[in-house]
C-alpha positions in Angstrom: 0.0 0.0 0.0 2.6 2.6 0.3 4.6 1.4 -2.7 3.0 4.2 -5.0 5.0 7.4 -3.2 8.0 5.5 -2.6 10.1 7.0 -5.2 8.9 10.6 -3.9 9.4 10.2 -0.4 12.8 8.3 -1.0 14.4 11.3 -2.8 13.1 13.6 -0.2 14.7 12.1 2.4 17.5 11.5 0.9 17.9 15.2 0.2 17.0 15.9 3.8 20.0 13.8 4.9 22.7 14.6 2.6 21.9 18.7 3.5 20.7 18.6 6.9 21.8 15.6 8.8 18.8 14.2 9.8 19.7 11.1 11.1 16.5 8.7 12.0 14.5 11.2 12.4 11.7 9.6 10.7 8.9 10.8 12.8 8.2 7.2 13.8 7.4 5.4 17.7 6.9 8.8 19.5 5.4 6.3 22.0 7.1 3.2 22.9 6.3 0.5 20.1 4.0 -2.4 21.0 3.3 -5.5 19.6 4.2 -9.2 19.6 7.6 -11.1 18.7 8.3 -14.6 18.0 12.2 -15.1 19.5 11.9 -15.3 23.5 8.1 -18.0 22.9 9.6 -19.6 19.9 13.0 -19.3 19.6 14.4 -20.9 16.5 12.4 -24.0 16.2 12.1 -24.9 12.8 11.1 -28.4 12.7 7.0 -27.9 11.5 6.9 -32.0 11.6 7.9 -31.8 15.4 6.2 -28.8 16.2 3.7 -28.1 13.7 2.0 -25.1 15.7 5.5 -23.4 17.3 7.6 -23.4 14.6 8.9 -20.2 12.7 6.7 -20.1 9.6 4.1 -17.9 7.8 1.2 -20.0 9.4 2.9 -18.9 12.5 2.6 -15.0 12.1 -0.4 -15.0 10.1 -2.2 -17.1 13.0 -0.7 -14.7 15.4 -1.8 -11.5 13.5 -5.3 -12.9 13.7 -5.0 -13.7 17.2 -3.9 -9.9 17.9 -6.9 -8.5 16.4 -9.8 -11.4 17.3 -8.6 -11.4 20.9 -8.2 -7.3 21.8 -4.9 -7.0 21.6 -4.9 -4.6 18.5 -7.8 -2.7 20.2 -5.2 -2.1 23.1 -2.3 -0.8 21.3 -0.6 -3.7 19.9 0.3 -3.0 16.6 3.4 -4.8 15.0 3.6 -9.0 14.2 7.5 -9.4 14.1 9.3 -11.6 13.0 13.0 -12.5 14.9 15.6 -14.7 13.6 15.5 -18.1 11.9 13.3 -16.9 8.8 16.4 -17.2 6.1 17.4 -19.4 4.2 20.8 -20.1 4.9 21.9 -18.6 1.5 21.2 -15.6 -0.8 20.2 -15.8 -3.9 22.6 -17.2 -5.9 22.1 -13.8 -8.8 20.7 -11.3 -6.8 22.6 -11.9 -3.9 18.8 -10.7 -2.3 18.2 -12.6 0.9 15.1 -15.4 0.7 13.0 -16.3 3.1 13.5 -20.2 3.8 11.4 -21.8 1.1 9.5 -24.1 2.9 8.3 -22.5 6.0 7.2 -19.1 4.4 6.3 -21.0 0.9 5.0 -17.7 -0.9 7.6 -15.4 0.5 7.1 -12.3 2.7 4.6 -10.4 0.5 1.6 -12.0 0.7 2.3 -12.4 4.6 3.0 -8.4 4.9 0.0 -8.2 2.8 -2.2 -9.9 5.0 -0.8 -8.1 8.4 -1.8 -4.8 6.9 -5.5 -5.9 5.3 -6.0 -6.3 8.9 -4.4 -3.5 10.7 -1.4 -4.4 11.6 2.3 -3.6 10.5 4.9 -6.0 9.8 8.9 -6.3 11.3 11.3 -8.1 10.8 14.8 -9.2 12.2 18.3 -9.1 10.5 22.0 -8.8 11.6 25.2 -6.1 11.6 27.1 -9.3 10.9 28.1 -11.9 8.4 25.5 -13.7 9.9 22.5 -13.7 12.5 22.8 -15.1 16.1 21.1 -18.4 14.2 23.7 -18.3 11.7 21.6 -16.6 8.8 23.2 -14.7 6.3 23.2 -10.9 8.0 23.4 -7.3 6.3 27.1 -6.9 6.2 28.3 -6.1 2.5 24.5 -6.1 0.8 23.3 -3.1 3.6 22.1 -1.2 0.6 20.3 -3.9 -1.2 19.2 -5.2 1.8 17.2 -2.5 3.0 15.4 -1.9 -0.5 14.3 -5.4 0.0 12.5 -4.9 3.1 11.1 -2.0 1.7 9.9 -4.0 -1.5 8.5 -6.7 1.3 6.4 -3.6 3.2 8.5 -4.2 6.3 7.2 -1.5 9.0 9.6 -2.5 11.9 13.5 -3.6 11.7 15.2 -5.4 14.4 19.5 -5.5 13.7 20.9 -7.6 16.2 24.3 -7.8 16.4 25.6 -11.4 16.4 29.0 -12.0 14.2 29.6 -8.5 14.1 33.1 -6.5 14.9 32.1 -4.4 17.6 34.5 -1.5 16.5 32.6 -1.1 13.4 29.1 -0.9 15.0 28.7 2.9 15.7 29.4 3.4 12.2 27.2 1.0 10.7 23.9 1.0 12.5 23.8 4.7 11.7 24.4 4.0 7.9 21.8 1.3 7.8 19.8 3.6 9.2 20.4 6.1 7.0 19.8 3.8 3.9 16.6 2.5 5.7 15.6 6.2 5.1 16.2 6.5 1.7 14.3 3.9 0.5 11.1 6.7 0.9 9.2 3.3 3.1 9.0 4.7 7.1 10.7 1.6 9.0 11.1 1.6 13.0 14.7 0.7 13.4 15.5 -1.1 16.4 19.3 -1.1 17.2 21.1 -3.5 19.7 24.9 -1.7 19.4 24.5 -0.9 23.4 24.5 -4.5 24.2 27.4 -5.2 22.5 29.2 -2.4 23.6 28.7 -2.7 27.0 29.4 -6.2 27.3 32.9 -5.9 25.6 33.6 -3.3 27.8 32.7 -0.1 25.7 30.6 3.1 26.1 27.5 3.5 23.6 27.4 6.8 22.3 23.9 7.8 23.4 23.7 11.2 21.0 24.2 9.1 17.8 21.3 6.1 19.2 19.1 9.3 19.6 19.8 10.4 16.1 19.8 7.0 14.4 17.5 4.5 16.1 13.5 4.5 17.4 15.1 2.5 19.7 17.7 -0.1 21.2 19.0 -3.0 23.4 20.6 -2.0 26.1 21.3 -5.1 28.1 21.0 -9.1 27.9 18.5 -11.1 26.7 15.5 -11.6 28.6 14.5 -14.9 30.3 11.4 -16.4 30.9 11.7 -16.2 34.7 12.0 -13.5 37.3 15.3 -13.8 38.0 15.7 -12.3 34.3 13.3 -9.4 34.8 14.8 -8.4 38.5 18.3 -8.3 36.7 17.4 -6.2 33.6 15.4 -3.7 36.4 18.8 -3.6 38.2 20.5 -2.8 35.3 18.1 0.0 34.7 17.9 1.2 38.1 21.9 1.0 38.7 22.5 2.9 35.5 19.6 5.2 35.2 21.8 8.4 35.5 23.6 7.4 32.4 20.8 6.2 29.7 17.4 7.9 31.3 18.3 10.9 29.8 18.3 10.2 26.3 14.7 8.4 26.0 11.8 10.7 24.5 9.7 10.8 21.5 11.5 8.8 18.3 14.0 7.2 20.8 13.5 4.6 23.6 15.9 2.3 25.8 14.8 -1.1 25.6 15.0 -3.5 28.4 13.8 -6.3 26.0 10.2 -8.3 25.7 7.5 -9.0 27.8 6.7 -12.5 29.5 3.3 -12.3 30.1 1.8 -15.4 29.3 4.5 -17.8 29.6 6.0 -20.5 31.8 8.2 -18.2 34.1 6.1 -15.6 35.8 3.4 -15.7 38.4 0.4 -13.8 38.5 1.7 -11.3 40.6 5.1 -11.1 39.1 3.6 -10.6 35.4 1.7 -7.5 37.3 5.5 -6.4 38.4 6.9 -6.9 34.9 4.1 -4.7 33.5 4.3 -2.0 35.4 8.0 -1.3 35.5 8.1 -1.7 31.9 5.7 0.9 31.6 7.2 3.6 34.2 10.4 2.8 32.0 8.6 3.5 29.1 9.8 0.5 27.7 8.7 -0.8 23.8 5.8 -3.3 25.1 6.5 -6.3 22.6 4.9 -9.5 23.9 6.4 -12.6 23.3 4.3 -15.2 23.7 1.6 -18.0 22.4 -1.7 -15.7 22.1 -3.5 -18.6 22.1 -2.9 -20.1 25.5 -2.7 -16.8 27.7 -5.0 -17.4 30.3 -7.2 -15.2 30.9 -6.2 -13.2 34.2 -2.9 -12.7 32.3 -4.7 -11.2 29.0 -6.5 -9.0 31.7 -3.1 -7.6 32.7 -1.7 -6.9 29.3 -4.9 -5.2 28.0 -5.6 -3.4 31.3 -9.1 -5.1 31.3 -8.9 -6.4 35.3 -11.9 -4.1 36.0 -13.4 -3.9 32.1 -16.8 -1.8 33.2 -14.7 1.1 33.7 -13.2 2.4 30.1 -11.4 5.5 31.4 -8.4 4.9 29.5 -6.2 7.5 31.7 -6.3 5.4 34.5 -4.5 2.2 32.6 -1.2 1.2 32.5 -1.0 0.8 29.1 -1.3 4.8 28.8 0.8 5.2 31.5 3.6 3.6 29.0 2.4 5.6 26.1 2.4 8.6 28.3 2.8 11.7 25.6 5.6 13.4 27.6 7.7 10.5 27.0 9.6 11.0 30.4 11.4 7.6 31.2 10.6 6.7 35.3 13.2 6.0 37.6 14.1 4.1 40.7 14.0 6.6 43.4 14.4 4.8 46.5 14.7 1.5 48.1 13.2 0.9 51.5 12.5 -2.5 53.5 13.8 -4.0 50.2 10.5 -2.4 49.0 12.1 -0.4 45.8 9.6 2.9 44.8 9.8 3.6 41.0 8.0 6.7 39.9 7.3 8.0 36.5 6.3 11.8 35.6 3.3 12.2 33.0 0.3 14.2 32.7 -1.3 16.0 33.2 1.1 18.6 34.7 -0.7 21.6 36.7 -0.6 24.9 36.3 2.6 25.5 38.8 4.3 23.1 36.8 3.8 19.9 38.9 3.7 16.6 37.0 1.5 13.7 38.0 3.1 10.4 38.5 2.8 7.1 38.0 4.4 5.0 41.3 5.3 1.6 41.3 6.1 -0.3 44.7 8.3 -3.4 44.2 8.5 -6.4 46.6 12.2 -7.5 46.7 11.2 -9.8 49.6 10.2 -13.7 49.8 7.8 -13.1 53.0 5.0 -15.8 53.4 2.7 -12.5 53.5 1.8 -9.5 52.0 4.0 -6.7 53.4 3.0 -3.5 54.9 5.2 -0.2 54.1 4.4 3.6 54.9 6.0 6.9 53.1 5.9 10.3 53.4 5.0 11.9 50.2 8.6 13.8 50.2 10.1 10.1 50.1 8.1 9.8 47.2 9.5 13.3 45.9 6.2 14.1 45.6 6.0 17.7 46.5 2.8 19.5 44.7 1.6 21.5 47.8 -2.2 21.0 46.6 -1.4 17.3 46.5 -2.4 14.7 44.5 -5.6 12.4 43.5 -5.0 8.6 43.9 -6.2 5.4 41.4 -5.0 2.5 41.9 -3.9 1.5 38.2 -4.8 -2.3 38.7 -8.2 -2.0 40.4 -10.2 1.0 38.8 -12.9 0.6 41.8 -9.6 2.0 44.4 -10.2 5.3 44.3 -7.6 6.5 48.0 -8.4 9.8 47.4 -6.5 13.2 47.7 -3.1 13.1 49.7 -1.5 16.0 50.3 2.2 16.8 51.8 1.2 15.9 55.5 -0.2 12.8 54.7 1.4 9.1 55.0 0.9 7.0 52.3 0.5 3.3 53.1 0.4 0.3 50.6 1.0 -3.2 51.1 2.9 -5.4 48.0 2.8 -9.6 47.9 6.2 -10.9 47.5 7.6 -10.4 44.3 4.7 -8.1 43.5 3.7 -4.6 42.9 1.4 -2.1 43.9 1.0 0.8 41.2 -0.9 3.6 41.6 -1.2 7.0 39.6 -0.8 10.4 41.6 -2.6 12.6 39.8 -1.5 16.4 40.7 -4.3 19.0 41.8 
């Protein structure tokens, strides 16, 4: 569908970026992306005899792009089916040198399969490599960047994902920028997702956090995620430890990425897929679900539509809009009390004296046999709006705890390895 303007909008870009230095500013996620990915559910099984319904293969994104619309998930936010690695065949074209999709699983190519996300709403991503080859060991971009990204474009590819498997690291600041830029000038608006941080970082090396702003909708910071809790509590540590560093530079376009959600897998509890959801959101994380849409059970599917309460539709009191909050202020972890850790999140509305509301998260770092009790002043909180604030709790729409203002306590009590999250709305 957007073929037609290609040629127009290619040349004007391109002419943006060779006299004003665009970048990746493509006007693209000025709220966190969301959506569903195959790579933490479904890894890179690709045996369809063995497992005919896991398996990566068109069947399994077209049943999955279905499943996001028929089952609410689309209605919530969730926008792009992407595809990770394990999707190649394990050689180019022999004349074209054009990458191809493995024959058998996606039997009709990728066209027909973008074609069928966007007849019903959806966009389409899709995974590649700043390396001779993918972490699966897939042919990757390096040497064929240029072709490569006209053929995503000629697939209608909405969403890229470059990891960085098989990669020199040293040349990685260099060339996610230029696939980037030759992203741009094939006219097609792609979200490009970068993972040069993680790579950096665990060599040893700084990322240069200007040049992700400039080049990337958003990036990898960190490790993979694992289906357990152990994962999520060591990617929030990461975040909390190094907020100073990489909180700064998320906004509008640009995003830190602290990797997929869980929800609705073997790893998490109820009350622990709760936890992930929330600090996700006061990060202002990308909310890409990785999961099997058709066995989330349904207290789970409550969480990630913000449906617990569903006769109440206010939409400003969910945590879903707390992630897509349109200041795009990433939260941080402000204290850590009782091994209770408070994360807290500016959005709107902001008063007229300038105070933002918030969005607070209270984290259980404790394995108690019972919920446990906690009390903070509102300057613990660094809540300070001296007309105070209104309270919702964001997982139960009927807890309404009223005004607070700075004299008051405020109490809350968080299972183990919970959350209780609540928006402060300023007065």
């Amino acid at each position: 569908m957007y073929r037609t303007s290609s040629v127009f909008l290619g040349t004007f870009l391109l002419l943006l970026l060779l006299h004003g230095g665009m970048g990746l500013d493509n006007g693209l996620a000025l709220t966190p992306p969301m959506g569903w990915m195959s790579w933490e559910r479904f890894r890179c099984l690709t045996d369809c005899k063995l497992y005919p319904n896991e398996c990566i293969s068109e069947e399994l994104f077209r049943r999955h792009a279905d499943l996001l619309v028929s089952e609410g998930y689309a209605d919530a936010g969730y926008e792009y089916i992407i595809i990770d690695d394990c999707w190649l065949e394990k050689n180019r074209d022999n004349k074209t040198k054009k990458l191809v999709a493995d024959k058998k699983r996606f039997p009709n190519g990728l066209n027909p399969l973008a074609d069928h996300i966007h007849n019903i709403g959806l966009k389409f991503g899709l995974y590649q490599d700043y390396g001779t080859n993918t972490c699966a060991g897939f042919p990757g971009v390096i040497k064929h960047m240029q072709l490569d990204a006209q053929t995503f474009a000629d697939w209608d590819v909405d969403y890229v994902k470059l990891d960085g498997c098989y990669a020199n690291i040293s040349d990685m600041a260099v060339g996610y920028p230029e696939f980037g830029r030759l992203l741009n000038a094939t006219g097609r608006p792609m979200v490009y997702s970068c993972s040069w941080p993680a790579y950096q970082e665990d060599a040893g090396e700084m990322p240069d956090y200007t040049s992700l702003k400039q080049h990337c909708n958003l990036w990898r910071n960190w490790d993979d995620i694992d289906d357990s809790l152990e994962s999520v509590a060591q990617i929030m540590d990461y975040f909390g430890k190094n907020q100073d560093r990489i909180q700064p530079h998320a906004g509008p376009g640009h995003w830190n990425d602290p990797d997929m959600l869980l929800l609705g897998n073997y790893g998490l509890s109820y009350d622990q897929s709760k936890l992930q959801m929330a600090i996700w959101s006061v990060m202002a994380a990308p909310l890409i679900m990785s999961n099997d849409l058709a066995v989330v059970r349904p207290e789970i599917k409550d969480i990630l539509q913000n449906r617990v309460c569903s006769a109440f539709e206010d939409l400003k009191i969910k945590v879903i809009a707390v992630d897509q909050d349109e200041l795009g202020i990433q939260g941080r972890r402000i204290l850590s009390k009782n091994q209770i850790e408070v994360w807290s999140r500016p959005i709107t509305p902001v008063v007229s004296n300038n105070q933002h509301s918030y969005a607070v998260a209270f984290v259980s770092r404790r394995a108690d046999g019972a919920p446990y009790r906690i009390v903070f002043t509102l300057k613990e909180l660094e809540l300070h709006n001296t007309a105070g604030y209104d309270v919702q709790d964001l997982y139960d729409d009927k807890n309404h705890l009223g005004v607070f203002r700075p004299a008051n306590q405020f109490i809350t009590r968080v299972n183990p390895n919970g959350v209780t999250f609540y928006k402060f709305t300023a007065l």
